[in-house]
C-alpha positions as CSV (number, residue, x, y, z in Angstrom):
1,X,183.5,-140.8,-253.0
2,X,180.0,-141.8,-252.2
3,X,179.1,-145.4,-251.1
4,X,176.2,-147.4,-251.5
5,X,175.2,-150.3,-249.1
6,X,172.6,-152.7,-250.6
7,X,170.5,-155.4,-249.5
8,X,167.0,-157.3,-250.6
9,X,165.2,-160.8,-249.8
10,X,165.9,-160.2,-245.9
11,X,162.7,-162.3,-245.7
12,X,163.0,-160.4,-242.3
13,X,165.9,-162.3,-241.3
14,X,167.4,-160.3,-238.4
15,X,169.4,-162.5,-236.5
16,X,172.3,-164.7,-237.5
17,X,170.0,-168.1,-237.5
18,X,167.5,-169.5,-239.8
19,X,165.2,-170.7,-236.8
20,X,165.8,-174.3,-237.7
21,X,169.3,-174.9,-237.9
22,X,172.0,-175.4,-234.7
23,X,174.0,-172.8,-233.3
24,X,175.0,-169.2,-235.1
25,X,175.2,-169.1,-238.6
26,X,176.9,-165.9,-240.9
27,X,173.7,-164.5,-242.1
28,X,170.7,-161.9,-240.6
29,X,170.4,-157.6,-241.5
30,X,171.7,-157.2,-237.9
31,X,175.2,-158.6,-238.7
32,X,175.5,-157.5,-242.2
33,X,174.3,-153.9,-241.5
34,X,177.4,-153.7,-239.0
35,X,179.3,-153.8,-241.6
36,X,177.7,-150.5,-243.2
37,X,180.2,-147.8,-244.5
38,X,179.2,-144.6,-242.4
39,X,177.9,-142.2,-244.2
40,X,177.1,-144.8,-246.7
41,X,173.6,-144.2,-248.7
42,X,171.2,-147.6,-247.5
43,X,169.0,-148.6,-250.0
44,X,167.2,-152.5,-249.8
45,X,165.2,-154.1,-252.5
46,X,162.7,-155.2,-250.8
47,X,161.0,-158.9,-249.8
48,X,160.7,-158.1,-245.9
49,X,157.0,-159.2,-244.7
50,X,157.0,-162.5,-245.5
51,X,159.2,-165.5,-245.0
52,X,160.3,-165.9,-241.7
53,X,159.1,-167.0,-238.3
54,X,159.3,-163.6,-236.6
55,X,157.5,-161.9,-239.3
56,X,154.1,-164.6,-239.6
57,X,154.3,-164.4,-235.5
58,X,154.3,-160.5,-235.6
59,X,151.3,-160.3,-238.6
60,X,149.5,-163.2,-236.5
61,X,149.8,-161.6,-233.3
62,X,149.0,-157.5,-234.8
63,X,152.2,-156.3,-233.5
64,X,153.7,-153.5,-234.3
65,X,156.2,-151.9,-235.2
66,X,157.7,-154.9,-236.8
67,X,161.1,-155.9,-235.9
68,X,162.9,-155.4,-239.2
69,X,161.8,-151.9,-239.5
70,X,163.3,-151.1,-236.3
71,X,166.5,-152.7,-237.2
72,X,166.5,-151.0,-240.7
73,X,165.6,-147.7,-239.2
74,X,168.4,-148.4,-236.8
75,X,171.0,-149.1,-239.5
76,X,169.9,-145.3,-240.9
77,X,168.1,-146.9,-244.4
78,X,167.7,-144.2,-247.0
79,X,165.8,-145.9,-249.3
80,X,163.1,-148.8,-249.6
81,X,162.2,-150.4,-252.8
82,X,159.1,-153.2,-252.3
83,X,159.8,-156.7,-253.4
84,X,156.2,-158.7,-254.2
85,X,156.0,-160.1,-251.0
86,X,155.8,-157.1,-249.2
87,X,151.9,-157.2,-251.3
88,X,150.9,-160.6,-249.0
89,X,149.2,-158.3,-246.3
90,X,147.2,-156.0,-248.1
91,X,147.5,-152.0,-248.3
92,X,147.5,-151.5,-244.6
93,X,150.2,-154.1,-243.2
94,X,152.1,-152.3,-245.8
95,X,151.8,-149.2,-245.0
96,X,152.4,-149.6,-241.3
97,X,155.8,-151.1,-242.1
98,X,156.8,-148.0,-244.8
99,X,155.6,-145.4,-242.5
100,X,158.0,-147.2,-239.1
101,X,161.2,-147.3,-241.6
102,X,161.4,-143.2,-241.4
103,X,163.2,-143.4,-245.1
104,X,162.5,-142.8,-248.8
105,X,159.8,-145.2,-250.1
106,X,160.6,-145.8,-253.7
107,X,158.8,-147.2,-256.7
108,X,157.9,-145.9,-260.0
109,X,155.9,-148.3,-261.3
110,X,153.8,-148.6,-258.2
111,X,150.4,-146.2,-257.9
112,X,149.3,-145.8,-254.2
113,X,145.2,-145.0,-255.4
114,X,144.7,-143.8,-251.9
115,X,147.6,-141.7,-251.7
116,X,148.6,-142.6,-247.8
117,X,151.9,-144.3,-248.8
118,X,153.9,-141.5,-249.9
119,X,155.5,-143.7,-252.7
120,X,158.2,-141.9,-254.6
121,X,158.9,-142.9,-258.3
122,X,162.7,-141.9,-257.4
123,X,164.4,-139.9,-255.2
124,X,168.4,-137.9,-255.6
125,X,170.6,-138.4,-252.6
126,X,173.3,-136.0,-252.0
127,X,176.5,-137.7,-250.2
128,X,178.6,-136.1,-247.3
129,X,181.3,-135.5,-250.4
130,X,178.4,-133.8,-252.8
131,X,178.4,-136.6,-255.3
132,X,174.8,-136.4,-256.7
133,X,173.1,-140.0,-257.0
134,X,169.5,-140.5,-258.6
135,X,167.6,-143.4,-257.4
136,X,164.9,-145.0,-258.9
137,X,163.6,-148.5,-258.6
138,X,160.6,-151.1,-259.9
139,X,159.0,-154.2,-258.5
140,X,158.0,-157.2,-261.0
141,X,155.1,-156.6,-263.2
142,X,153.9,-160.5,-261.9
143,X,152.7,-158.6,-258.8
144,X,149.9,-158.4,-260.9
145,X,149.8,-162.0,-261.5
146,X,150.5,-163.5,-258.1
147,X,148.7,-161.1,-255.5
148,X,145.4,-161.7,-254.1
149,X,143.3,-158.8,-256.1
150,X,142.3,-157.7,-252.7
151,X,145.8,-156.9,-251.9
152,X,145.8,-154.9,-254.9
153,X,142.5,-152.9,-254.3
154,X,144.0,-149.9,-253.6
155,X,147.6,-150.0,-255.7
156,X,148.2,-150.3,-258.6
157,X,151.6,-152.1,-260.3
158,X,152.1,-150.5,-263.9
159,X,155.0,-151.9,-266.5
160,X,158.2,-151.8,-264.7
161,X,160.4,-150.9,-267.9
162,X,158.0,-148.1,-268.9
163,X,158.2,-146.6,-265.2
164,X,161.9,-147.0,-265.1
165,X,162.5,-145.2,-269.0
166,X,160.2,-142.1,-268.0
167,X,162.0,-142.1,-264.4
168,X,165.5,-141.5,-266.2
169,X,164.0,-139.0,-268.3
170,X,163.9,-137.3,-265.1
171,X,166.9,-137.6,-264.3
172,X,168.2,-136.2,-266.5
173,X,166.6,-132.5,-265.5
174,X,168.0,-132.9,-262.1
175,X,171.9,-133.7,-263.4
176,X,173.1,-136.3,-261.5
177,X,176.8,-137.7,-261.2
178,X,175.1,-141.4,-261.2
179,X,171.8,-143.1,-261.6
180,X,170.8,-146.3,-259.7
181,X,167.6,-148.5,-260.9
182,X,166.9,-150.6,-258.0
183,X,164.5,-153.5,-259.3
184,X,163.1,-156.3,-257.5
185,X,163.2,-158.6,-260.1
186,X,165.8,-160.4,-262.2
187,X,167.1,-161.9,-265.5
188,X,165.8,-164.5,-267.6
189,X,161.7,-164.0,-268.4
190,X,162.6,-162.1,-271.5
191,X,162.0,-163.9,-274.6
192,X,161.1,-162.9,-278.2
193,X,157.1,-164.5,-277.9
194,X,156.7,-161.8,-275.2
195,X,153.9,-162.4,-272.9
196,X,151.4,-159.9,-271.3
197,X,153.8,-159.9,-268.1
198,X,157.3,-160.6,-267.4
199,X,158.3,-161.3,-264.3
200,X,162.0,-161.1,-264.7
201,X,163.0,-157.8,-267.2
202,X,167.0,-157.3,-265.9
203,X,167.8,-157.4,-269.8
204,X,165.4,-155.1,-270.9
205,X,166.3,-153.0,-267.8
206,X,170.0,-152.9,-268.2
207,X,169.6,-151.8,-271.6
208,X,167.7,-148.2,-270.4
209,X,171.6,-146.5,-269.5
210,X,171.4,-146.6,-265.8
211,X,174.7,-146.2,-264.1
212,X,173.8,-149.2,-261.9
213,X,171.0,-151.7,-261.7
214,X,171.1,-153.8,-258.4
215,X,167.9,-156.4,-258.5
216,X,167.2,-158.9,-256.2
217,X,163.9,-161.2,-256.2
218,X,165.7,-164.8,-257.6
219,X,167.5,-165.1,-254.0
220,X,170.4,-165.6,-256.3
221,X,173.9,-164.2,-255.1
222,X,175.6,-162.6,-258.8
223,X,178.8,-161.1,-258.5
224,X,179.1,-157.3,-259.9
225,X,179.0,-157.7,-263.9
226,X,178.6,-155.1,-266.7
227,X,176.0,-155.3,-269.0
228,X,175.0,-152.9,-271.6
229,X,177.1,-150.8,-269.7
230,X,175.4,-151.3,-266.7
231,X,176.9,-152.7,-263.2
232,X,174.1,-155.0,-261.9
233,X,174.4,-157.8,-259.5
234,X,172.4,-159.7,-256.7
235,X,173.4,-160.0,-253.0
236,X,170.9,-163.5,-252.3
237,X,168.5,-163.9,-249.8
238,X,168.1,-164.2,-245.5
239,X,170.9,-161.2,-245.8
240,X,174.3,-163.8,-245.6
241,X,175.5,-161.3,-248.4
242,X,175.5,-157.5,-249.0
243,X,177.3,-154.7,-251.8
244,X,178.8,-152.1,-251.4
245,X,178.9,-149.8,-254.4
246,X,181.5,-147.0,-254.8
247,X,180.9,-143.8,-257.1
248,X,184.0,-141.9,-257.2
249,X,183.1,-137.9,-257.7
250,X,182.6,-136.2,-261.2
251,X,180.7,-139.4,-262.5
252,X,184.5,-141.0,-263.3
253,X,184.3,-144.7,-262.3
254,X,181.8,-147.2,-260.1
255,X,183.5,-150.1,-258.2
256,X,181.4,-152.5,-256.3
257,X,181.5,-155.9,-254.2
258,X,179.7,-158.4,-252.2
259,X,180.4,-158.7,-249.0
260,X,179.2,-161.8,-245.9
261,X,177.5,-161.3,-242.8
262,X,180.5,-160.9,-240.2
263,X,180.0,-162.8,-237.5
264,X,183.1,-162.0,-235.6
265,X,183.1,-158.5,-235.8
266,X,181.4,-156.0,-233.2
267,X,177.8,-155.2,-233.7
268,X,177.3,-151.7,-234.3
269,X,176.1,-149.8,-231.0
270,X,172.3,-149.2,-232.9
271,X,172.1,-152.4,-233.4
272,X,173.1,-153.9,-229.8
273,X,170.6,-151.5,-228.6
274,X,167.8,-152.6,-231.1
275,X,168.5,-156.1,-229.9
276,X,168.1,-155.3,-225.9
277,X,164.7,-154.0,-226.4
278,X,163.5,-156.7,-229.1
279,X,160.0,-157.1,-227.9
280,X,159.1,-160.3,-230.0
281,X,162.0,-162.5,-229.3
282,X,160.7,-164.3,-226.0
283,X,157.4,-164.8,-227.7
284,X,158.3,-165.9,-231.4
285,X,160.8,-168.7,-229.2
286,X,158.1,-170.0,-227.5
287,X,155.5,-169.8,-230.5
288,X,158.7,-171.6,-232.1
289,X,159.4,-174.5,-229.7
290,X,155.7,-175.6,-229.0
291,X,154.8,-178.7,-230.0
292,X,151.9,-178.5,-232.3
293,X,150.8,-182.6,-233.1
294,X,152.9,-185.8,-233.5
295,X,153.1,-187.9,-236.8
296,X,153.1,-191.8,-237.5
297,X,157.3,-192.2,-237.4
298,X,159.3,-189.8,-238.9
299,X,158.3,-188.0,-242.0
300,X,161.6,-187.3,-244.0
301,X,163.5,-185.8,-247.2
302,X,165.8,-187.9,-247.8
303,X,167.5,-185.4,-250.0
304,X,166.7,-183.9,-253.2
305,X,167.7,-186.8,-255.8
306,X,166.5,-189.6,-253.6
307,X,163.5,-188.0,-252.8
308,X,162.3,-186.8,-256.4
309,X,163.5,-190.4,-257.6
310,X,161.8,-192.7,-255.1
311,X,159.3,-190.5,-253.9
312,X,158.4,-188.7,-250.6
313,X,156.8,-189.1,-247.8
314,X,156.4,-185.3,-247.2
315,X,155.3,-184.2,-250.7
316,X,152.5,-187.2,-250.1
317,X,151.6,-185.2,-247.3
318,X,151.6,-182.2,-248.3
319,X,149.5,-183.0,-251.3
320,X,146.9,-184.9,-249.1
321,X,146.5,-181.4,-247.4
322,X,145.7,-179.8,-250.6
323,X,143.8,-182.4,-252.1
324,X,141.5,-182.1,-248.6
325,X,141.1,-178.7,-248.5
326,X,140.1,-178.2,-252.7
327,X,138.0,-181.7,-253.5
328,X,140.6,-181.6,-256.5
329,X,141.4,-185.4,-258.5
330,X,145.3,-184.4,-258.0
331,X,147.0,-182.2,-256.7
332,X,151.0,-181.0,-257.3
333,X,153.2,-180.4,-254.5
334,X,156.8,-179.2,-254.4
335,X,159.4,-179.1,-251.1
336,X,161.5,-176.6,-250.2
337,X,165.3,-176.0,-251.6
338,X,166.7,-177.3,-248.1
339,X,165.5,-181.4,-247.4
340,X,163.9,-181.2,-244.3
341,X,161.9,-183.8,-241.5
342,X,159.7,-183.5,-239.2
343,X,158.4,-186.0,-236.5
344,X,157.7,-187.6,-234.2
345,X,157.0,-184.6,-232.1
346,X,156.2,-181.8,-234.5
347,X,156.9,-178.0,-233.2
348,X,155.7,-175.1,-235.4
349,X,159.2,-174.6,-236.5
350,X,159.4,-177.8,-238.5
351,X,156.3,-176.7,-239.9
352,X,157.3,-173.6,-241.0
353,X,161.0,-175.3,-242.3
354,X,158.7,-177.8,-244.0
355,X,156.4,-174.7,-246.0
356,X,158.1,-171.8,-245.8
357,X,156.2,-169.4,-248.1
358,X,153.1,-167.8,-248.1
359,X,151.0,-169.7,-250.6
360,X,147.5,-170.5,-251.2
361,X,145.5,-173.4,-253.5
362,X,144.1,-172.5,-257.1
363,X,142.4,-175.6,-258.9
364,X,142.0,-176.0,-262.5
365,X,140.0,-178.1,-264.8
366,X,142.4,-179.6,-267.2
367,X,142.8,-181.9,-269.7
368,X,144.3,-185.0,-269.6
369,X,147.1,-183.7,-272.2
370,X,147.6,-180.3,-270.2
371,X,148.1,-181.9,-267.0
372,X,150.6,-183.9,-268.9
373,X,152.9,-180.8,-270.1
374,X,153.1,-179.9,-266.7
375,X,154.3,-183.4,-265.6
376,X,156.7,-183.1,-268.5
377,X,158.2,-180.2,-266.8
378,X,158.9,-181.8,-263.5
379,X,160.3,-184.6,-265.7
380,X,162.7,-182.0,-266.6
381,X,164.5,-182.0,-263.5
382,X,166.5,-185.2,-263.7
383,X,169.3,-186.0,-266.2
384,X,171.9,-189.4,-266.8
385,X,175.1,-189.2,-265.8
386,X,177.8,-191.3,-267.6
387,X,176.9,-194.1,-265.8
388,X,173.1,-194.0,-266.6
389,X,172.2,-192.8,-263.5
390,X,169.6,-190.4,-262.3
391,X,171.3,-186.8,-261.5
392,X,169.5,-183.7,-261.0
393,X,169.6,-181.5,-264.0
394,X,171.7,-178.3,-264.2
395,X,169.1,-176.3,-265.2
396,X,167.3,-176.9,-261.5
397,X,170.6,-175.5,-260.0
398,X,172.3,-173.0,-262.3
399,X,172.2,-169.9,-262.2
400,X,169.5,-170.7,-259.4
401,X,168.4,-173.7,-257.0
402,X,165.6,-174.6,-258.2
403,X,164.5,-177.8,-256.0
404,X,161.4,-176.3,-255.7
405,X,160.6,-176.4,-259.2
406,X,160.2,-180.2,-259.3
407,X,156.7,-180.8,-258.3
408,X,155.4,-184.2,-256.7
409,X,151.7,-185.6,-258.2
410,X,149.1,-187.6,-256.2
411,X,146.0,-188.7,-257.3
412,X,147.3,-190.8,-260.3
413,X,149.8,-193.1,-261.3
414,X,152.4,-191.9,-263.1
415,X,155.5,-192.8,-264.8
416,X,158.7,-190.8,-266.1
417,X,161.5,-192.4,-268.6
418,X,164.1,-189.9,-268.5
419,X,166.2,-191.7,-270.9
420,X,164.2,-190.3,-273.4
421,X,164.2,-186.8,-275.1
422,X,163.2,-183.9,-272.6
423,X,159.5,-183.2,-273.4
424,X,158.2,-186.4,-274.0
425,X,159.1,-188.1,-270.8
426,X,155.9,-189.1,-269.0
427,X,155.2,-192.7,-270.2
428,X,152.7,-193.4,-267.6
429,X,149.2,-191.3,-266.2
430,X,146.7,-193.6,-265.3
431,X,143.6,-192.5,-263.0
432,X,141.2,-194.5,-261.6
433,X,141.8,-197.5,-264.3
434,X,142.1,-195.1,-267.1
435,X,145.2,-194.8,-269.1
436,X,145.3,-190.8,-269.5
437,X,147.9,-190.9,-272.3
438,X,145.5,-192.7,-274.2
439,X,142.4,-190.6,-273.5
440,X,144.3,-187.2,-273.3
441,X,141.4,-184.9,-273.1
442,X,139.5,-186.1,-270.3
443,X,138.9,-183.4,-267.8
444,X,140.4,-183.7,-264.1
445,X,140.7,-181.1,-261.3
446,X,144.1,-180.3,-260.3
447,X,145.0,-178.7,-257.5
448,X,148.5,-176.4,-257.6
449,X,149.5,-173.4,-254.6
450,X,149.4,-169.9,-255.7
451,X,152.9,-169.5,-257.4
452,X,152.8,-172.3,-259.4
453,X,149.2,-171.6,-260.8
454,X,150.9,-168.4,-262.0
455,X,152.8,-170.2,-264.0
456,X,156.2,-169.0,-263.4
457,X,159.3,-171.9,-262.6
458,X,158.7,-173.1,-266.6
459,X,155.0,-174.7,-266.0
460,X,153.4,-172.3,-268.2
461,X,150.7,-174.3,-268.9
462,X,149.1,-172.8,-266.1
463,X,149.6,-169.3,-267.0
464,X,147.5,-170.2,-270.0
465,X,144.9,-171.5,-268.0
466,X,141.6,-169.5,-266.2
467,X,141.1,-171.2,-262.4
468,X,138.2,-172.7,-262.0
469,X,138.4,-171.9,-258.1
470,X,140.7,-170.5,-255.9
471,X,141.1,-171.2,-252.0
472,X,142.0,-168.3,-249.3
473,X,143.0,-170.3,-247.0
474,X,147.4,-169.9,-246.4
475,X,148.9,-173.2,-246.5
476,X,151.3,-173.1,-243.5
477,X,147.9,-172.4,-242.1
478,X,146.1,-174.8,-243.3
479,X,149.2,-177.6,-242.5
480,X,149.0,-177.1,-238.8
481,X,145.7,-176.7,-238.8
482,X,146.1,-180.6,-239.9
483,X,148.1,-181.3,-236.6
484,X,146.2,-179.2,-234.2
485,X,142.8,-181.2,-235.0
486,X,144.6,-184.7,-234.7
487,X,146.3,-186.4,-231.8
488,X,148.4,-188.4,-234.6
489,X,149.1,-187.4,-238.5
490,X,149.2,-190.7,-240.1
491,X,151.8,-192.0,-242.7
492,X,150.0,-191.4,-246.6
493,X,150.2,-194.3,-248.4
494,X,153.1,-194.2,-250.8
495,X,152.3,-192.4,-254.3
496,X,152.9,-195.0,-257.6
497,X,156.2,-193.1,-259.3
498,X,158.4,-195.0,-261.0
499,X,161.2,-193.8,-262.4
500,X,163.2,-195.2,-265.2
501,X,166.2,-194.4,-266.7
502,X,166.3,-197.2,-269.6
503,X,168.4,-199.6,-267.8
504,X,166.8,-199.7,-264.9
505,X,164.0,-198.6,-262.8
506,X,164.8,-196.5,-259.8
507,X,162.5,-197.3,-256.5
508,X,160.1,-200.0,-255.9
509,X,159.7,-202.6,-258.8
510,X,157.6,-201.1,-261.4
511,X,153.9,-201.9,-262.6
């Protein structure tokens, strides 16, 4: 029988703690891999250079090799499938890390135009029982949409579905026992009006006859399913969850499961050893713990709901940032999934809690009645419970958590009824004086960070859109830069949001 161990979204997430929260928590690739079958074949779907605090420090500070490719090499990885963040750095950051994980680098869909990578459009692993198993595997197409085009300069990312067909065609020739489609990507992009680029094609995917399709990319955790005769699941993000595949001999039967970050089992030997020579953990604590500025009183989240109904003191700030850096007439801001404060002493790891993703600022030149189908989308997150009172939607939280999603607005006044029908929800825009709902197709600069000008999380209005300017400057960057040049950030000004259900207005007394 051979085995397959799986993992994707580590976000370079090595050790059992999310930098921000108390005490040990069951997560990080060092616990999960010591749970590893031997002999098992290691495949991960990619998402490792970007996303935590070890990985900015190491980028920041040009070290190398990086962390997580020492603990992957340690954990004996076969086979590496890049997710779209591992793009953020350019062609050389990436390369660096592919060439210190000493495995298999796979993706079909991805052209290496200077040939240095030694990308593989799949790759047939023989287990210590003989059980032949063709691997293949695909990043997102929205690659293309997201990246920096000077990232991109020398790779290019082709049509994931078409890579992955004409990969099985080749498997074929080499007669497997079982074919396995790694795809860093996800359901639910696909729909009938089919845009230029999809950045979610699990459907389409499934549907090729792979034995197995294990995708990753959503940070959603899906137990092992069939469909169209595929197994396919997800194993989450920060490595809290792994699966273990099982192909019994003669191509008869595949079993699979999730399984948790152990934190009360033994570490594997590699891995203690890894963890003794860490070379970055003294200085990513300290770079951690340093207090970068101070703020006016504590800025807080005081939770999702309460936050997106009576507004936030953080998205304020956040937005201010944005609308500094652009010149833009409003900006949109979202939080992260996890409510957060930071203040009065401010060390770079609130920061980093507070923005955790690599983003940068795109501005468009929109009309009144554009910026408005956006808004109506962020209206879209609450719904009325029994009662009549504000609840976050399901469709924020199910089959994802999508806090993230909801995005703040500053720069205008602005009004949502969610008693009434999804879509036509924003009752109030009003800018400088002038009502916007009644002069829809004035122009305004808007301001929005990298992945939401892509359009993606249902604000497609964007997508649609050509930006009139885009900024380079990362935003984590650009929000301590904020602190470093200030002895104290002072409290924004509250934002005019009402919010009103149709028996009552939630927050400050409206108009």
């Amino acid at each position: 029988m051979a085995v397959i161990c799986y993992t994707a979204d580590t976000h370079s997430y090595m050790y059992p703690t999310d930098y921000v929260s108390p005490g040990k928590l069951p997560m990080g690739y060092i616990r999960l891999s010591s749970s590893f079958d031997k002999d098992a074949i290691i495949i991960d779907g990619g998402d490792v250079l970007q996303g935590s605090p070890v990985v900015r420090y190491e980028i920041r500070n040009d070290i190398r090799p990086f962390f997580s490719s020492l603990c992957y090499r340690a954990a004996g990885i076969d086979v590496y499938v890049p997710g779209n963040h591992d793009f953020n750095f350019g062609y050389d950051v990436l390369k660096d890390f592919t060439s210190e994980l000493g495995c298999d680098f796979v993706c079909a869909n991805l052209v290496d135009l200077k040939g240095e990578l030694d990308v593989k459009p799949y790759v047939l692993k023989i287990a210590a029982d003989g059980v032949r198993v063709f691997i293949s595997g695909v990043v997102t197409d929205y690659v293309n949409v997201w990246e920096d085009e000077r990232n991109l300069r020398h790779l290019r990312v082709t049509d994931s579905v078409m890579a992955a067909e004409k990969a099985l065609a080749e498997a074929r020739k080499l007669n497997p026992d079982y074919t396995v489609l790694v795809y860093h990507g996800g359901f639910g992009s696909e729909s009938s009006s089919r845009p230029p680029l999809i950045e979610n094609r699990g459907g389409e995917l499934a549907a090729l006859g792979y034995d197995v399709l294990l995708q990753a990319h959503q940070h959603s955790v899906v137990e092992p399913h069939v469909v169209d005769k595929t197994l396919t699941m997800q194993v989450g993000a920060k490595a809290f969850k792994g699966a273990r595949i099982e192909l019994e001999p003669g191509g008869g039967s595949v079993h699979a499961c999730l399984f948790d970050a152990d934190l009360s089992s033994p570490l594997d030997p590699r891995m203690e050893a890894v963890v003794e020579n860490d070379p970055v953990f003294a200085g990513v604590r300290e770079y951690l713990s340093r207090v970068v500025g101070r703020t006016e009183g504590v800025f807080r989240d005081e939770g999702k709901l309460q936050s997106a109904v009576s507004g936030c003191v953080l998205a304020d700030f956040i937005n201010d940032v944005q609308l500094s850096l652009s010149g833009a007439d409003v900006s949109a801001a979202s939080l992260p999934n996890d409510a957060v404060s930071i203040g009065p002493d401010v060390t770079m790891s609130d920061l980093l809690a507070l923005y955790p993703f690599s983003n940068t600022i795109v501005m468009f030149r929109m009309k009144a009645s554009e910026l408005k189908e956006a808004m109506e989308r962020s209206a879209a997150y609450f719904s009325l419970d029994g009662n009549g009172n504000a609840t976050i939607s399901e469709s924020f939280t199910n089959p994802k958590v999508e806090h993230y999603n909801y995005d703040y607005y500053r720069g205008l006044s602005y009004s949502f009824d969610i008693s009434r029908p999804v879509g036509s929800r924003v009752v109030r825009m009003v800018f400088k004086g002038r009502d916007l709902l009644e002069d829809d197709g004035f122009v305004l600069n808007v301001c929005v960070n990298s992945y939401r000008a892509s359009g993606t999380g249902g604000y497609g209005i964007y997508g649609r859109l050509v930006p009139e300017k885009r900024f380079g400057e990362d935003v984590q960057d650009v929000i301590i830069n904020e602190f470093e040049k200030r002895d104290v950030v002072v409290r924004p000004e509250a934002t005019d949001f009402r919010l009103l259900t149709g028996k009552h207005v939630e927050g400050p007394d409206p108009f």
